[in-house]
C-alpha positions in Angstrom: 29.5 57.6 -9.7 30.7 59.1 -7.2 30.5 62.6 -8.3 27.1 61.9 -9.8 26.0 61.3 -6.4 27.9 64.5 -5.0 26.0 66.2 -7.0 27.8 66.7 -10.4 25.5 67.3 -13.5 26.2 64.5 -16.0 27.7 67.3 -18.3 30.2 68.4 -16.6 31.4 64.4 -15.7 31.4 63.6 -19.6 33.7 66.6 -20.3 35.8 65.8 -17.3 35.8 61.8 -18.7 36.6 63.3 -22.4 33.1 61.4 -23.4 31.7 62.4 -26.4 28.5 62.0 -26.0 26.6 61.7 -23.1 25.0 58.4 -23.4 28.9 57.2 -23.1 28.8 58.4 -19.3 25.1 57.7 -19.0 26.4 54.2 -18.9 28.7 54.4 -15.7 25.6 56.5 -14.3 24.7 53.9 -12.1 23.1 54.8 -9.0 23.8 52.9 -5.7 21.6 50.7 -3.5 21.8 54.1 -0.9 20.5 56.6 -3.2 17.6 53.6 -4.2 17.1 53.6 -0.9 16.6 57.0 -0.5 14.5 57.8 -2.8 11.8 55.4 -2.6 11.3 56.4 0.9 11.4 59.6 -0.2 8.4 58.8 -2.5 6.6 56.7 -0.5 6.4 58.4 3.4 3.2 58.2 3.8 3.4 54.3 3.9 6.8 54.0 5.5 6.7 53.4 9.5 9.3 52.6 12.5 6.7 50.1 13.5 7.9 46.8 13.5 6.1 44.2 11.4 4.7 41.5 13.5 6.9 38.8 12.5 9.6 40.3 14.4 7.9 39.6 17.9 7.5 35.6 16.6 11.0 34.2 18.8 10.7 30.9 17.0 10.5 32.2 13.5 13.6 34.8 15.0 15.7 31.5 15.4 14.6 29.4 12.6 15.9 32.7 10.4 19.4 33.3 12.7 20.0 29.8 11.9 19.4 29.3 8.1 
């Protein structure tokens, strides 16, 4: 995974794996919760702010949530 995320075609990880086919290595082709991440705000700029939603200015919903 790791070199999948550096970069690494898939191709060249199934012939450093031994794989013989690639849907073999597709299945350890998992991406992480980073690159997810990444790429839906990647997709999706025009919607994603720094503003705070206004829930996070409510002190009493704040503690009810600290303390769950």
């Amino acid at each position: 995974m790791q070199l999948y995320e550096a970069g690494v075609p898939l191709l060249h990880i199934r012939d450093i794996l031994w794989h013989v086919t690639l849907s073999a290595t597709d299945i350890y082709a998992r991406v992480s919760t980073e690159a997810k991440r990444n790429a839906l705000e990647s997709a999706y700029t025009d919607i994603i702010t720094d503003e705070l939603p206004e829930w996070t200015q409510d002190p009493g919903l704040l503690d009810w949530l600290t303390n769950l």
